[in-house]
TIKEKE-914554 format. One record per residue (C-alpha): chain; residue number from 1; x, y, z. Coordinates in Angstrom, 2 decimals, padded with zeros to 5 digits. Layout:
<atoms>
+------+-----+---------+---------+---------+
: unit : pos :      xx :      yy :      zz :
+------+-----+---------+---------+---------+
:    A : NUM :       X :       Y :       Z :
...
+------+-----+---------+---------+---------+
</atoms>
This chain:
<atoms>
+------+-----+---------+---------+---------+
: unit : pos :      xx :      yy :      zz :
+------+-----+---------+---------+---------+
:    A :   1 :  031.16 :  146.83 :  100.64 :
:    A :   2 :  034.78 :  147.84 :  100.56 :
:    A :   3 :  035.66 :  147.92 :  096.95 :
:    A :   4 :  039.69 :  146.29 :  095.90 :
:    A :   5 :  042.35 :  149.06 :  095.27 :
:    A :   6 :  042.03 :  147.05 :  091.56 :
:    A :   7 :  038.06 :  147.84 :  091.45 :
:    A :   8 :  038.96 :  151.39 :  092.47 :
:    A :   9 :  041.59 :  152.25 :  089.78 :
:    A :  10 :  039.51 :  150.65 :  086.97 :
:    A :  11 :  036.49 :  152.52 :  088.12 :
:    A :  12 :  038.32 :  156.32 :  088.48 :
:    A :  13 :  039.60 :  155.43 :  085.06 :
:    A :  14 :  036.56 :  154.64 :  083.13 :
:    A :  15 :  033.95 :  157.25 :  084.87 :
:    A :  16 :  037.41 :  160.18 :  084.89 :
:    A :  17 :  037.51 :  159.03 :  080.29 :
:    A :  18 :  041.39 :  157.94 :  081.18 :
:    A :  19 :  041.91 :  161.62 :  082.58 :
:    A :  20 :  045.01 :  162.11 :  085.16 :
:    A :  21 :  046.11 :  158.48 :  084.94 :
:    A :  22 :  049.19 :  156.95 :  084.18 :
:    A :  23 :  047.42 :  155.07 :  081.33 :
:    A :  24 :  049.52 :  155.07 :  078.17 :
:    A :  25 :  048.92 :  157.75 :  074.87 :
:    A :  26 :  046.31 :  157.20 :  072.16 :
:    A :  27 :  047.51 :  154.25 :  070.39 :
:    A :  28 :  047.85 :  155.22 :  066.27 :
:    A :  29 :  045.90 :  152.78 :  064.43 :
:    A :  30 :  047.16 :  149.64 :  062.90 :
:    A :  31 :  047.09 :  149.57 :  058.81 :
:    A :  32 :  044.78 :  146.76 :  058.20 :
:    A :  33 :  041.40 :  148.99 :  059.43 :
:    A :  34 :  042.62 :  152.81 :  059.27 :
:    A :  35 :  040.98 :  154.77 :  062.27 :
:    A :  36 :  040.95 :  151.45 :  064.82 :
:    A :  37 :  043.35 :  150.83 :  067.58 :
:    A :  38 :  045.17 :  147.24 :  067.75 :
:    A :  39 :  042.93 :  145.81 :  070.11 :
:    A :  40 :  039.62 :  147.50 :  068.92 :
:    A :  41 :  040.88 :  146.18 :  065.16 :
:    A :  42 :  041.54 :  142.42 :  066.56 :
:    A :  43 :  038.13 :  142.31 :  068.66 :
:    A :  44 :  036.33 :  143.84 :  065.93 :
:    A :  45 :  037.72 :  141.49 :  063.55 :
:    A :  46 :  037.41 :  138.43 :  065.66 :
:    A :  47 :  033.58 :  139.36 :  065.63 :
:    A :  48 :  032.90 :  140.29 :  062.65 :
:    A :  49 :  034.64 :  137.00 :  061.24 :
:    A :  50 :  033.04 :  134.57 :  063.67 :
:    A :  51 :  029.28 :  136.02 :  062.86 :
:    A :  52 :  029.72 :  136.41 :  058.74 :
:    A :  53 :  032.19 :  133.13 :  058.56 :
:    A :  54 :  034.28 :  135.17 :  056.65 :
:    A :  55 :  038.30 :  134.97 :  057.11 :
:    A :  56 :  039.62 :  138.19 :  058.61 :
:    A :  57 :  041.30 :  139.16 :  055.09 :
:    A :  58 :  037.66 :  139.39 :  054.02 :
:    A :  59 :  036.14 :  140.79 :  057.76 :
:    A :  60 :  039.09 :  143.63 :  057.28 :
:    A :  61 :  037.45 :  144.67 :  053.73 :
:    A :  62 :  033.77 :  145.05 :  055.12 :
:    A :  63 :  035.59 :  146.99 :  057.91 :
:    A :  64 :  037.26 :  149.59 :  055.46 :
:    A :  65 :  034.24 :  149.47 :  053.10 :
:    A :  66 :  031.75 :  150.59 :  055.74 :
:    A :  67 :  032.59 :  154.36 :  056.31 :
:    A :  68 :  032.81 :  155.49 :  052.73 :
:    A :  69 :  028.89 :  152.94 :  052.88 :
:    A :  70 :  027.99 :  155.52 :  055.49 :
:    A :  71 :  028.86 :  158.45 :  054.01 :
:    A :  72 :  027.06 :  157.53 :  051.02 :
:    A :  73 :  024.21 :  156.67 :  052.48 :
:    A :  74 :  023.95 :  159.58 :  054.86 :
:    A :  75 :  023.93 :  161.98 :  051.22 :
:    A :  76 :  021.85 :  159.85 :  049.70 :
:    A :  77 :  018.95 :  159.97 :  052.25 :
:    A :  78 :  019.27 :  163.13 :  052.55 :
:    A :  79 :  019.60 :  163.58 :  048.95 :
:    A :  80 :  016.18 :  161.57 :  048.02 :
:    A :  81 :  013.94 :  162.71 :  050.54 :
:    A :  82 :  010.49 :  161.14 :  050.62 :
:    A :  83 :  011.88 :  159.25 :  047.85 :
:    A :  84 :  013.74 :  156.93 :  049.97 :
:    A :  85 :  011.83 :  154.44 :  052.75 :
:    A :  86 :  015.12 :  153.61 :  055.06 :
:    A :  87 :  018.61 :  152.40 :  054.48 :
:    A :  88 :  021.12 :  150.19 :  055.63 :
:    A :  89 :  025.14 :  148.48 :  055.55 :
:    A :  90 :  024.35 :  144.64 :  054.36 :
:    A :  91 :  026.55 :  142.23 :  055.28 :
:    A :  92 :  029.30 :  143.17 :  053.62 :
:    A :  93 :  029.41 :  146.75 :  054.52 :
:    A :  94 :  027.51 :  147.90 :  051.38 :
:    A :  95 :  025.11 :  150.55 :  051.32 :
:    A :  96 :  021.65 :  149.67 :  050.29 :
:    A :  97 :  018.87 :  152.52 :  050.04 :
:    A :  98 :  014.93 :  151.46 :  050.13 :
:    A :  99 :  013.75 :  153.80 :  046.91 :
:    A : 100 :  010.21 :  153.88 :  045.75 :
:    A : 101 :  010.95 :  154.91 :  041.77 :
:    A : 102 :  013.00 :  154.15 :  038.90 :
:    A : 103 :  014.04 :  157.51 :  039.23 :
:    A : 104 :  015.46 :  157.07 :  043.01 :
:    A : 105 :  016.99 :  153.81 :  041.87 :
:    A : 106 :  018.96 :  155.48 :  038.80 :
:    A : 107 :  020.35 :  158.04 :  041.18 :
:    A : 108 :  021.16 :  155.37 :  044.28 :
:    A : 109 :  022.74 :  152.84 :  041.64 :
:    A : 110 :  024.81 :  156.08 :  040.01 :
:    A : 111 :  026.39 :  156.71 :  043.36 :
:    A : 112 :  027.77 :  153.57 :  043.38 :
:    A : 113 :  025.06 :  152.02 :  045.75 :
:    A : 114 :  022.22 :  149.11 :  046.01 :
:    A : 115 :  018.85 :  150.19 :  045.63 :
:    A : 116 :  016.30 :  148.34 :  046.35 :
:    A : 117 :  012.29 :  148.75 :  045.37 :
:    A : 118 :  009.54 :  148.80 :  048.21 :
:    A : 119 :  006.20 :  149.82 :  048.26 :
:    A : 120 :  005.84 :  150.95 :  052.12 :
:    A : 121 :  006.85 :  154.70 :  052.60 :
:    A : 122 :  008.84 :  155.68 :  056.00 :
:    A : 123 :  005.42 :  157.65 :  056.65 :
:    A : 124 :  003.10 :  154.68 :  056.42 :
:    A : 125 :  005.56 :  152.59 :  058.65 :
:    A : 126 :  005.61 :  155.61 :  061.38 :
:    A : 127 :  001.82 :  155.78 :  061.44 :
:    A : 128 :  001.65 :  151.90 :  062.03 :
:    A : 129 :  004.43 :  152.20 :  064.80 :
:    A : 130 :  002.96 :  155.35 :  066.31 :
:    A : 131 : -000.64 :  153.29 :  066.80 :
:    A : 132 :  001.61 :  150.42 :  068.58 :
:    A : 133 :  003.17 :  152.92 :  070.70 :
:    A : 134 :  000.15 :  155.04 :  071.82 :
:    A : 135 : -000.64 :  152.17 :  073.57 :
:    A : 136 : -000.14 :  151.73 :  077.72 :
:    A : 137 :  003.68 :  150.42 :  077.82 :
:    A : 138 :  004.17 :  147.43 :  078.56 :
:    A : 139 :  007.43 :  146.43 :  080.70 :
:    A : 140 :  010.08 :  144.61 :  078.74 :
:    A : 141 :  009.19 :  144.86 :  075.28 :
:    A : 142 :  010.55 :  146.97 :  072.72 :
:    A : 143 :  009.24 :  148.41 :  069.53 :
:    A : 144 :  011.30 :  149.37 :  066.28 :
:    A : 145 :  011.26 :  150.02 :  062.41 :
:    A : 146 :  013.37 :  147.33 :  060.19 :
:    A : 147 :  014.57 :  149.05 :  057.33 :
:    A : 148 :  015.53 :  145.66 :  055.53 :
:    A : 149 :  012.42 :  143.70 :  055.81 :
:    A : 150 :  010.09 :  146.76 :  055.85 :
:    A : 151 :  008.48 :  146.01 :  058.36 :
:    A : 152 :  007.96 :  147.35 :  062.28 :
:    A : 153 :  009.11 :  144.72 :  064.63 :
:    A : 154 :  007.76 :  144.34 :  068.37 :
:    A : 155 :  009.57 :  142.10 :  070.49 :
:    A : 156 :  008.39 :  140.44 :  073.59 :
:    A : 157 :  010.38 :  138.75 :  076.37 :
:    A : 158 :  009.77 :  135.35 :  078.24 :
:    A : 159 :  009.77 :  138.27 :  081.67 :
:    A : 160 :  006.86 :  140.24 :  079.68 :
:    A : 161 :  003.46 :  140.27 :  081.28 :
:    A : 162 :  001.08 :  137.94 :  079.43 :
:    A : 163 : -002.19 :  140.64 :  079.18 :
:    A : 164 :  000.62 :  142.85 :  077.78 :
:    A : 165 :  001.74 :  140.79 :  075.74 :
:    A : 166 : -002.12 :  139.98 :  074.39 :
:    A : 167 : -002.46 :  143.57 :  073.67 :
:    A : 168 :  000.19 :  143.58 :  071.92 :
:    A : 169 : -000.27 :  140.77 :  069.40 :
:    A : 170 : -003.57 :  141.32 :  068.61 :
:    A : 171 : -002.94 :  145.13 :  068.05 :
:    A : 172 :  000.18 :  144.04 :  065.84 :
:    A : 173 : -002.23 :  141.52 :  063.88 :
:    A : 174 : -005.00 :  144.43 :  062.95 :
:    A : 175 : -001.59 :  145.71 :  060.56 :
:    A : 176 : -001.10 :  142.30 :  058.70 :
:    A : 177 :  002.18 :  142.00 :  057.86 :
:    A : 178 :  003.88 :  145.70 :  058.15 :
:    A : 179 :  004.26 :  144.54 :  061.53 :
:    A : 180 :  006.18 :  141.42 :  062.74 :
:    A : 181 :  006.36 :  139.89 :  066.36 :
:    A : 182 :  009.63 :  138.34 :  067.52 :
:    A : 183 :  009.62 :  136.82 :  070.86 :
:    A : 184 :  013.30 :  136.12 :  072.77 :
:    A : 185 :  014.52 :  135.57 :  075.99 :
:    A : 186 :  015.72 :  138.06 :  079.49 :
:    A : 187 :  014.30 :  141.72 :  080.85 :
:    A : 188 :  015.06 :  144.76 :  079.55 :
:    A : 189 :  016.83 :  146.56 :  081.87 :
:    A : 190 :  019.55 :  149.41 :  082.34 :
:    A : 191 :  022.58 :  148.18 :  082.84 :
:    A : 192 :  023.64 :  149.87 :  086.15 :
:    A : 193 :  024.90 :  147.78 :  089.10 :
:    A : 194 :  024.47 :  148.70 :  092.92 :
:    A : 195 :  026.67 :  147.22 :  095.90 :
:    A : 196 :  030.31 :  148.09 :  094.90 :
:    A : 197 :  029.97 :  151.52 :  095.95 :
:    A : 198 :  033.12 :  152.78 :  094.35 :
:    A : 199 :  031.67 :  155.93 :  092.73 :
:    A : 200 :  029.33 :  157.05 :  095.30 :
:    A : 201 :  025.24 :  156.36 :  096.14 :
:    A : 202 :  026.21 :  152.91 :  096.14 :
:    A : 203 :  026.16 :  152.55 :  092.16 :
:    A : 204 :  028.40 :  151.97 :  089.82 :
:    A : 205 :  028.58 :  152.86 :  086.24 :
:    A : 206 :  030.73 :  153.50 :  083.52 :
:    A : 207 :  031.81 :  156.62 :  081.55 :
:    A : 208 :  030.99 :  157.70 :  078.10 :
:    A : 209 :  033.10 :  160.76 :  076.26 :
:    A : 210 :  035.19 :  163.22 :  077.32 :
:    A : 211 :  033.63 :  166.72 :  076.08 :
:    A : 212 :  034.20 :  170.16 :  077.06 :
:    A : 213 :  031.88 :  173.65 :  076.90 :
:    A : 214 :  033.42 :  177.32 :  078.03 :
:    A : 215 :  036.86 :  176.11 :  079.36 :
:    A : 216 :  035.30 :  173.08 :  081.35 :
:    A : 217 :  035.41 :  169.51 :  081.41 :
:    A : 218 :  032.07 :  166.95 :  081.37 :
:    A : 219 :  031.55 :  163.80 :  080.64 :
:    A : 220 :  028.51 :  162.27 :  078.86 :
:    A : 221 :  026.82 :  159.12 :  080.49 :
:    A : 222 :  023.50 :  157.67 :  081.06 :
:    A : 223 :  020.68 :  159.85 :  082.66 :
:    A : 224 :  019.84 :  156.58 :  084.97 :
:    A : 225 :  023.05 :  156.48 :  086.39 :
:    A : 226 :  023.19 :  160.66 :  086.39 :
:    A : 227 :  019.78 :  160.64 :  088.15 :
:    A : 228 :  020.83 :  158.29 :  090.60 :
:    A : 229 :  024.32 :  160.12 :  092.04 :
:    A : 230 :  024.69 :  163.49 :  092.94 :
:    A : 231 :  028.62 :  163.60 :  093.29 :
:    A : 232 :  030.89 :  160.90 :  091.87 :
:    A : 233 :  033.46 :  159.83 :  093.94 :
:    A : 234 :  037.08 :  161.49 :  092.57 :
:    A : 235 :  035.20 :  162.79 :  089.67 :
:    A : 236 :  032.26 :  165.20 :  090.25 :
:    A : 237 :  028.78 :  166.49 :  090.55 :
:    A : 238 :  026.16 :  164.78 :  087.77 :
:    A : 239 :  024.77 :  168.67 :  086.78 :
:    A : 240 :  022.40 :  166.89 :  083.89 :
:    A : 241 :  019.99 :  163.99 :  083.73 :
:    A : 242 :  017.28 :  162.96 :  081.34 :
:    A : 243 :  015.64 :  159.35 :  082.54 :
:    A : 244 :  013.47 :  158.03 :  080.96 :
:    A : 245 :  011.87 :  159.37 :  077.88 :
:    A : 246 :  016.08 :  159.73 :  077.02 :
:    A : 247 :  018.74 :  158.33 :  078.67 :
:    A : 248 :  021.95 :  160.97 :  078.66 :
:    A : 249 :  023.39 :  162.90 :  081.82 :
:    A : 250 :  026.01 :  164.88 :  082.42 :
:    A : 251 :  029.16 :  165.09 :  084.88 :
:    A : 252 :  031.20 :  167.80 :  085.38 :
:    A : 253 :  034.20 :  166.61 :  085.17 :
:    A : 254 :  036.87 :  167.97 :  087.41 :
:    A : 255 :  040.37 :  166.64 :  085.72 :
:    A : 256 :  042.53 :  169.26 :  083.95 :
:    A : 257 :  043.62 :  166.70 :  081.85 :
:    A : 258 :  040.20 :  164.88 :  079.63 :
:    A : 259 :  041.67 :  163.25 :  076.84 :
:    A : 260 :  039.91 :  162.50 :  073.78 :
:    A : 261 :  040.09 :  158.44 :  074.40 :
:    A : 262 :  038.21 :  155.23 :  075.51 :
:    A : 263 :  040.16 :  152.88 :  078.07 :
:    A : 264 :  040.13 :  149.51 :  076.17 :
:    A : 265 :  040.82 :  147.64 :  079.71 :
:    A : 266 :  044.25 :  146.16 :  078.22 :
:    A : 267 :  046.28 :  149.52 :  078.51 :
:    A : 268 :  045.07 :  150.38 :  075.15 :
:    A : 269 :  042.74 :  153.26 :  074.08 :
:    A : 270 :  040.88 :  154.33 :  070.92 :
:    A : 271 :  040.98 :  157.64 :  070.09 :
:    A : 272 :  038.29 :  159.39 :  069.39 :
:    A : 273 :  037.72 :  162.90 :  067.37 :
:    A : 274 :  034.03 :  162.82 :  065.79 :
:    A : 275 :  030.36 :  162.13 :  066.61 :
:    A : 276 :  028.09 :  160.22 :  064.08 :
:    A : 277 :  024.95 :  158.26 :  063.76 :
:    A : 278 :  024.79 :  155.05 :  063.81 :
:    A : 279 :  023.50 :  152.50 :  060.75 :
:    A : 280 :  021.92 :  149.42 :  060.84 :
:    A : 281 :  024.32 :  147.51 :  059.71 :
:    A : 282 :  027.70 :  148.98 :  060.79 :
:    A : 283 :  029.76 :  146.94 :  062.84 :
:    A : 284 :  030.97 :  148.22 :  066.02 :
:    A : 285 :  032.52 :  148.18 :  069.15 :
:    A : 286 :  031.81 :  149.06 :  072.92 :
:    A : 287 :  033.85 :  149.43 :  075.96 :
:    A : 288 :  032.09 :  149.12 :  079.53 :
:    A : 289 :  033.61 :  148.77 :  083.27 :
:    A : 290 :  032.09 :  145.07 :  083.65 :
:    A : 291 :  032.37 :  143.76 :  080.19 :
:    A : 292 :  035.72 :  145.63 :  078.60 :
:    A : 293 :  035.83 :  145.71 :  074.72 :
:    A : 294 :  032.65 :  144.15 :  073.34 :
:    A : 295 :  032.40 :  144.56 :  069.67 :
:    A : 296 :  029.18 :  143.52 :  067.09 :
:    A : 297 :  026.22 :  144.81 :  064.66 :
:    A : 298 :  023.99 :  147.65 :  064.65 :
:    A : 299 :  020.61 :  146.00 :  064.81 :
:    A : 300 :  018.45 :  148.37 :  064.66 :
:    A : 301 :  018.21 :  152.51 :  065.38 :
:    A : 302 :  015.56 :  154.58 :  067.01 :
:    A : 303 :  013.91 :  151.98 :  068.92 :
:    A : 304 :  011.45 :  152.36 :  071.61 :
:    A : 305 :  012.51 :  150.27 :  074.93 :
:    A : 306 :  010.08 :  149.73 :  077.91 :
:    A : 307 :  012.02 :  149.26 :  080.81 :
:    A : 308 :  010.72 :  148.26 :  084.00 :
:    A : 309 :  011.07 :  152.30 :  085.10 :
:    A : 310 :  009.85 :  153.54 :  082.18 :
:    A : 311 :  009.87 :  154.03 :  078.28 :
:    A : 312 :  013.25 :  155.04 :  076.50 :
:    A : 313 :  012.93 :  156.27 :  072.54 :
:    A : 314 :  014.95 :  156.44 :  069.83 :
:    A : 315 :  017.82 :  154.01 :  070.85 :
:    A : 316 :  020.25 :  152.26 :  069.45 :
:    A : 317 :  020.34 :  148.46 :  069.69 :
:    A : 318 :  023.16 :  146.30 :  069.01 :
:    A : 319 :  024.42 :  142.77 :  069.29 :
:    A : 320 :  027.27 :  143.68 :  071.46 :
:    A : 321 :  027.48 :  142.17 :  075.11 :
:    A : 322 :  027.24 :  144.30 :  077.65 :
:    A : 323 :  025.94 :  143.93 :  081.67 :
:    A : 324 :  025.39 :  145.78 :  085.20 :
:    A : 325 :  028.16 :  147.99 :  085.50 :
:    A : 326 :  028.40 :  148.95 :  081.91 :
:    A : 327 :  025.89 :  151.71 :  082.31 :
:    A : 328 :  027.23 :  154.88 :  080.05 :
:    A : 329 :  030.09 :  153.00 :  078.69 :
:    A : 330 :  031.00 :  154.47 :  074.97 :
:    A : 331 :  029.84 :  152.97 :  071.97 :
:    A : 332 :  032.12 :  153.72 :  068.73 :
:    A : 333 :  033.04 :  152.78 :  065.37 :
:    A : 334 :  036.98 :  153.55 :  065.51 :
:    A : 335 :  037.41 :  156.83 :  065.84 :
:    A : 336 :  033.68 :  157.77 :  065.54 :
:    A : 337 :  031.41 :  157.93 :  068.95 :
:    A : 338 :  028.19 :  156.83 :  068.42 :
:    A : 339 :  026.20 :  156.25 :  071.99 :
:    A : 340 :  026.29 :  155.68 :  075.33 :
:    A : 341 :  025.10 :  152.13 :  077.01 :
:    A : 342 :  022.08 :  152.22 :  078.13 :
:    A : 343 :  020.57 :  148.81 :  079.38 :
:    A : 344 :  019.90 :  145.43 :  077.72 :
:    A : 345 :  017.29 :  142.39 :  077.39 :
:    A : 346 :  016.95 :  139.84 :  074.83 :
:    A : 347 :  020.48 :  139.12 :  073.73 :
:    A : 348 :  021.09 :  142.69 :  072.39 :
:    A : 349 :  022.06 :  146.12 :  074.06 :
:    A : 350 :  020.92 :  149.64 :  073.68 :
:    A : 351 :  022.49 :  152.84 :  073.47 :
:    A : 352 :  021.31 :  156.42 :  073.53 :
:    A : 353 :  022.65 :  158.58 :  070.61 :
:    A : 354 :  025.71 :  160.20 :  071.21 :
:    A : 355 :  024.64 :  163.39 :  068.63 :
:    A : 356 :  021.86 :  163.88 :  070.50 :
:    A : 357 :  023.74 :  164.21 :  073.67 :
:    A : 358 :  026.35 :  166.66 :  072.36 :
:    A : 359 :  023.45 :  168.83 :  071.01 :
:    A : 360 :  021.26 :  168.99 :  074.70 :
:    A : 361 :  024.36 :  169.95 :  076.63 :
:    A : 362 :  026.24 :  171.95 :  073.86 :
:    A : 363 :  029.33 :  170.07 :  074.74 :
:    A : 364 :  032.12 :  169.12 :  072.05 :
:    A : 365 :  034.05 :  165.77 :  072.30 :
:    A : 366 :  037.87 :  166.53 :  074.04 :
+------+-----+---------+---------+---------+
</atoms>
């Protein structure tokens, strides 16, 4: 299939990261959420507003609150130890830290954070979720740890076999109620379309970061879509790919000129200059070739995904849209990257972690 001249141009500038187009400068942030670009601010916002019912005065506050949240719960876990049992943003962008003593608590509630008193350690919960997970994978289901309920959560699909399924239930059940068993709708599935062969092997994805090692441009995308194409059409060669087990590749990238941005699919971009991890919790945004500038809420982190061509760990899922096409599109948090799109199935997307990434290839961001 011959692909438009319009197909073409959007494709070279999502898998090239904007690099030797005419596409404009990084955009400087509007004032209402520091570190956004206009149209990452207003789709963020729009979200964020429409899922809290909050007005955007108030959706712009949970915005600015949750980085300096973050920060303080990134030194706070880190601070506690085997004193704390998970953490999280609640819906207004606070921090909350799961603590197991009065002592934890003082220190969480003197840094200006919520703490909140469990009994289940993070070890007891990983020796629960590692019996799940020893067991044969089972196609489109997915297996995580919920840091505000405590509990690990299995979810099933309407598309998952029924013996599976069984297995899984009744294994679930022998752990009362650390474990809990949601059931939802659609396959899990990596988001990679074939036909439109505009970037060559007849598949189409979508790019993640701009990075750069010893002088020379790569970009950062999904190990399916890496695995799949040796040479990307305008591009380059894919000289990495991890699929499955991870889901990260790498493509050297060619262009001279690699800007630090993502293409917002409006002639904006967001700049990005840092890597983090992302929080259950945060709200964020992600920008794909099929679906543009998708924004919503971390649901989850380092969840377990069985895809129909095998299992995936330690992803990111999140309640923003994405489809076929959108395969290694960048997931961010203004100016922060945070993963690239894996696949999706049940109403929520997943995302390998961008840190994670960086650190295989020992690539910076442009």
């Amino acid at each position: 299939m011959t692909p438009t001249s319009r197909a073409l141009r959007t494709a070279v500038a999502v898998l090239a990261g904007c690099a030797a187009l005419a596409l404009p400068a990084p955009v400087v942030a509007a004032d209402e959420v520091p570190g956004h670009a206009p149209s990452v601010e207003h789709a963020a916002l729009t979200s964020l507003a429409a899922e809290e019912g909050v007005s955007r005065a108030e959706a712009a506050e949970i915005l600015r609150r949750q980085d300096d949240g973050i920060r303080a719960l990134d030194r706070l876990t880190a601070e506690l130890g085997r004193q704390s049992a998970g953490a999280y943003l609640d819906d207004r962008g606070r921090p909350v830290v799961n603590v197991l003593g009065d002592a934890a608590a003082d220190r969480v509630r003197a840094a200006g954070a919520t703490p909140k008193r469990v009994t289940r350690t993070t070890a007891e919960l990983r020796t629960v979720r590692s019996a799940l997970e020893a067991l044969p994978a089972v196609a489109h289901t997915t297996t995580a740890t919920d840091p505000v309920t405590q509990q690990v959560v299995v979810t099933l699909t309407d598309t998952t076999d029924a013996r599976g399924a069984a297995r899984l239930r009744a294994a679930a059940a022998e752990h009362g109620d650390a474990v809990r068993v949601e059931e939802t709708h659609g396959a899990m599935s990596p988001a990679i379309r074939g036909g439109a062969a505009i970037t060559g092997g007849g598949i189409r994805c979508s790019a993640g970061f701009n990075t750069r090692k010893n002088g020379q441009n790569y970009i950062i995308d999904a190990g399916h879509c890496t695995k799949g194409v040796a040479n990307w059409s305008g591009i380059g060669p894919s000289v990495g790919a991890s699929f499955p087990g991870n889901d990260y590749g790498l493509i050297r990238n060619r262009h001279s000129n690699a800007p630090g941005v993502v293409t917002l699919y409006n002639g904006d971009v967001q700049r990005i200059d840092r890597a983090g991890a992302a929080r259950v919790g945060q709200r964020i945004c992600k920008s794909g070739s099929t679906t543009g500038l998708t924004c919503g809420t971390v649901q989850r982190t380092g969840v377990t995904v069985n895809y129909p061509q095998g299992q995936v760990r330690q992803l990111v899922q999140t309640a923003a849209r994405v489809n076929s096409g959108d395969s290694g599109g960048a997931l961010f948090d203004g100016r922060t990257a945070l993963g690239i799109t894996s696949g999706m199935g049940g109403g929520s997307s997943f995302f390998q972690p961008v840190r994670e990434v960086l650190n295989r290839y020992n690539v910076r961001l442009n």
